[in-house]
DOVEXSE-511125 format. One record per atom (N, C-alpha, C, O): residue in three letters; y, x, z. Coordinates in steps of 0.05 Angstrom, whole numbers, plus 5000, padded with zeros to 4 digits. Layout:
AlaYXZ;...
This chain:
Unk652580210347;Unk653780380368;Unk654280210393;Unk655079980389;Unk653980280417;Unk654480310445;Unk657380150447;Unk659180310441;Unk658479830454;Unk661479910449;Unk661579840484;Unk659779730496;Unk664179940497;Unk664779840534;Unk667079600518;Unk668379630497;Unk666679320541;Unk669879210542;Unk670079220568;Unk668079230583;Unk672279230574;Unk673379250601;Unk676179000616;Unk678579010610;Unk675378880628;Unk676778640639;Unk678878710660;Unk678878930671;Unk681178460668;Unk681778380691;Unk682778620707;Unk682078700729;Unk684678730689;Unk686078840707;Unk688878630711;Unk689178400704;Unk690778790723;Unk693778680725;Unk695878760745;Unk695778990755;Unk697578630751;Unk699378620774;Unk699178560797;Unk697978340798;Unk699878640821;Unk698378590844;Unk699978830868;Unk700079080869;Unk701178620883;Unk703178600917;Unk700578920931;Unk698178940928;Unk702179060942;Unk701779140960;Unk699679030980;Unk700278840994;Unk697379160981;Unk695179101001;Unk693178890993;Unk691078831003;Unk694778780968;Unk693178550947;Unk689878670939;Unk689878910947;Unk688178640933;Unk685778630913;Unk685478560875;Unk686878400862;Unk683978680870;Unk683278620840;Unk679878710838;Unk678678880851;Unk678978520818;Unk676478700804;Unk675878760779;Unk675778590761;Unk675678910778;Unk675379020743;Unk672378960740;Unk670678930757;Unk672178960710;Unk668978900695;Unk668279130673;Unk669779320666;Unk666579090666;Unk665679280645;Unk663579140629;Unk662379010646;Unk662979110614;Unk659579040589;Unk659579230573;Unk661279340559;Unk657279270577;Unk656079510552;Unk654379240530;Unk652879070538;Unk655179280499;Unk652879190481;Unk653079410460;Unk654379610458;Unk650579260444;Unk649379390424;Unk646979440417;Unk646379200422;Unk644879530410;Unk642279520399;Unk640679660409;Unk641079890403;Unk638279620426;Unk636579790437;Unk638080070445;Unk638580260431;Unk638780040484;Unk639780240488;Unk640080200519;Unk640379960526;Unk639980390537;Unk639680420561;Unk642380600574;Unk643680780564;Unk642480440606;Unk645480610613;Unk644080650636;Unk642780510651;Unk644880940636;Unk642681090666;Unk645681180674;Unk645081380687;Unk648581150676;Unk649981250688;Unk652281100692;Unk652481020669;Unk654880960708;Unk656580790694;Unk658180960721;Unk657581080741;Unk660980880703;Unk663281090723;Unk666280920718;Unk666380780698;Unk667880940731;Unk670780850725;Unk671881140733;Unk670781290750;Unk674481190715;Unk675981340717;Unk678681190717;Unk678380960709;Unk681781290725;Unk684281270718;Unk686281460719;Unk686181680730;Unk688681340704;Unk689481590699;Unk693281440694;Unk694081290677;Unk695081560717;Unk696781480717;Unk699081550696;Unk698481750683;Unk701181440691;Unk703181550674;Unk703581860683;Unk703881960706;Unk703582000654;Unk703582270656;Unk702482420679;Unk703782590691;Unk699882360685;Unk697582540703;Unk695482530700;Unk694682350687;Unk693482750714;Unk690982780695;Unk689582510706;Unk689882320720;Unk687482650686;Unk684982380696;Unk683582440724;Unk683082650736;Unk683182200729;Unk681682220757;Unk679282100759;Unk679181860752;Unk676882230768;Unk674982060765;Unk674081850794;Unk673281960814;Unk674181580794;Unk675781410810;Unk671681320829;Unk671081300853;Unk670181300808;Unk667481230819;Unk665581260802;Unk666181270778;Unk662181260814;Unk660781370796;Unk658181240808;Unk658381280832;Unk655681090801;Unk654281000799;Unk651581000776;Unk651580960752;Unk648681070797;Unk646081090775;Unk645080750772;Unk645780560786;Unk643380770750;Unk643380560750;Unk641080380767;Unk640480140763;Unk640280540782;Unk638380390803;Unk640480310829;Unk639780130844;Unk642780410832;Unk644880330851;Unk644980440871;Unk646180340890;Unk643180750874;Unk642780910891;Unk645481130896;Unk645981280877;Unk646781160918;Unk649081370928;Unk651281350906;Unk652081540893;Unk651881170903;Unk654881050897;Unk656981330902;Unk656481430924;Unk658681450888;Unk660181660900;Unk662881490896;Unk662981280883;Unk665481630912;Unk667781550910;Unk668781780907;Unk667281970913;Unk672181840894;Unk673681910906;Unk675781870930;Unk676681660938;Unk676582220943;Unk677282080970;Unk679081930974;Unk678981770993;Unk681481930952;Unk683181750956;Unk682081480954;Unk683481350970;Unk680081300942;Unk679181140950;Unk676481040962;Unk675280830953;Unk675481190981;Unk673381200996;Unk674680921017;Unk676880871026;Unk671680791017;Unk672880551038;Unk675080361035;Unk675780211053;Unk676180381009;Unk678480161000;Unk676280030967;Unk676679810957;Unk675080160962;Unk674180110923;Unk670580100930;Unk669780270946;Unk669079930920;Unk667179930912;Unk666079860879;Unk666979680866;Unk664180050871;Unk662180010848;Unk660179910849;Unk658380020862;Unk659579660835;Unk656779500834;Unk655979450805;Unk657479370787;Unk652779530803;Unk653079390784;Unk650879180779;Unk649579100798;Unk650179040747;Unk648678810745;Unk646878970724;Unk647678930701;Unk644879110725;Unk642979180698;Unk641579010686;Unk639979070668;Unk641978820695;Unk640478520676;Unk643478420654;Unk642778220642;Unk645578470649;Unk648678390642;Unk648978630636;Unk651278620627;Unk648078900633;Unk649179170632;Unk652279150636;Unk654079240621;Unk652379010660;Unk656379000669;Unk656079240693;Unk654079310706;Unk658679320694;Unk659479410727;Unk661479330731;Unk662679220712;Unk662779350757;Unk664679240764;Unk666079450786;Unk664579570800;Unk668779490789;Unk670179570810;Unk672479460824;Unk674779460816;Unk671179350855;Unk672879210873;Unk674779340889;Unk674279470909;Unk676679290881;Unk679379510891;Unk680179210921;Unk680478960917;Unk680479350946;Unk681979270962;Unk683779430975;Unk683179670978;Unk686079320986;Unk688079421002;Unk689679590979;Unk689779820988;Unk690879590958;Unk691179740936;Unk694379740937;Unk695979550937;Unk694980070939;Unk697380180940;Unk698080240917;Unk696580290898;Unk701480230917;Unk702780410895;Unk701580560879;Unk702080550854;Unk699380750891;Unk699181030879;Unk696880930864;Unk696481050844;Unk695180720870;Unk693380690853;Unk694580580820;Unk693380570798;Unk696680520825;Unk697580470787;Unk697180680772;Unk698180910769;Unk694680520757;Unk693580740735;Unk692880540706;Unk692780300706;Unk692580680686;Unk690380560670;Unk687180590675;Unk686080810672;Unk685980400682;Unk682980520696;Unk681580410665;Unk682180230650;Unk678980680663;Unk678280660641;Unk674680690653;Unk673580870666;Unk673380430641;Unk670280470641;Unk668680740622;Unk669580880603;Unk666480750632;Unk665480970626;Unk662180920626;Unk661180810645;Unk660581000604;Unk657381000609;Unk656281190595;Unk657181240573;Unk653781340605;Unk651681480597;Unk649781360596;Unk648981220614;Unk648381430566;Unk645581220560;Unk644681360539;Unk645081600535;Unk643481200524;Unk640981390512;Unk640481110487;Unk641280890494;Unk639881120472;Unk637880910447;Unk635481080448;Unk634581230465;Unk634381020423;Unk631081120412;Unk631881340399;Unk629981420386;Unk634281510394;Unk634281730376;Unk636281980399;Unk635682210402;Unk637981860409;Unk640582050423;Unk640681980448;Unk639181800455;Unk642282100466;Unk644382070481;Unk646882030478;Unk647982130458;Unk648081890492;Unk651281820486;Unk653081790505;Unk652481790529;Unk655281770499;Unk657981740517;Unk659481470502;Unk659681420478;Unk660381350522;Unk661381170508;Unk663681030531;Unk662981010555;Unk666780940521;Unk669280900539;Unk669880660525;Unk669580580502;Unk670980580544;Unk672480250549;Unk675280330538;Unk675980570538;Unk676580150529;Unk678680190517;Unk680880180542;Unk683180190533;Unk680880180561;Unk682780210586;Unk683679920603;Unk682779720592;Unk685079870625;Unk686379690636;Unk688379750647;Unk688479950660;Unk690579610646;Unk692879770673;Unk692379500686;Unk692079270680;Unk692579710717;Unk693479570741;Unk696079680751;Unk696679910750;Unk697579510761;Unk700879550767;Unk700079450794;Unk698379270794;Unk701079560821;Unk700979540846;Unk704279560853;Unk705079800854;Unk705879400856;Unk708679380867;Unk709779090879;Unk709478850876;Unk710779200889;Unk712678890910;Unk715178800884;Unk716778620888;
């Protein structure tokens, strides 16, 4: 099976930066989709960014359009999300996300989560 780990989140000042990671392993298998989501204490999920895997039209949401970018490495099946200028409101657990495929299925497959804490 497909497993995500997910890195490097933490604590982090007002207007500070972080970057989160992602790796996909496992056995003959392809990720045609990679996404971060988060999801704050007691509120829904948000879907935070979303990325194909050729690296074509990157989407955001608006709350972080122009503060967060998604890149990824398809030679490392990593992605990564570079959070700058990062407010209060972004304290979430951000959780990786991939769509892919082996030789038999399709699949879904989630990172076990990160919190980032944003406070003075």
């Amino acid at each position: 099976q497909v497993q995500l780990v997910e890195s490097w989140g933490g604590l982090v000042q007002p207007g500070g930066s972080l970057r989160l990671s992602c790796a996909a392993s496992g056995s003959q298998f392809s990720i045609y989709a990679m996404r971060w989501y988060r999801q704050a204490s007691g509120k829904q999920g948000e879907l935070v960014a979303r990325i194909i895997s050729s690296g074509d039209r990157p989407n955001y949401a608006y709350s972080v359009k122009g503060r967060f970018t998604i890149s990824r490495d398809n030679a490392k099946n990593t992605w990564y999300l570079k959070m700058n200028s990062l407010k209060p409101e972004d304290t979430a657990v951000y959780y990786c996300n991939a769509l892919g495929a082996d030789m038999l299925r399709n699949f879904v497959a989630w990172g076990q989560g990160t919190q980032v804490t944003v406070s003075s």
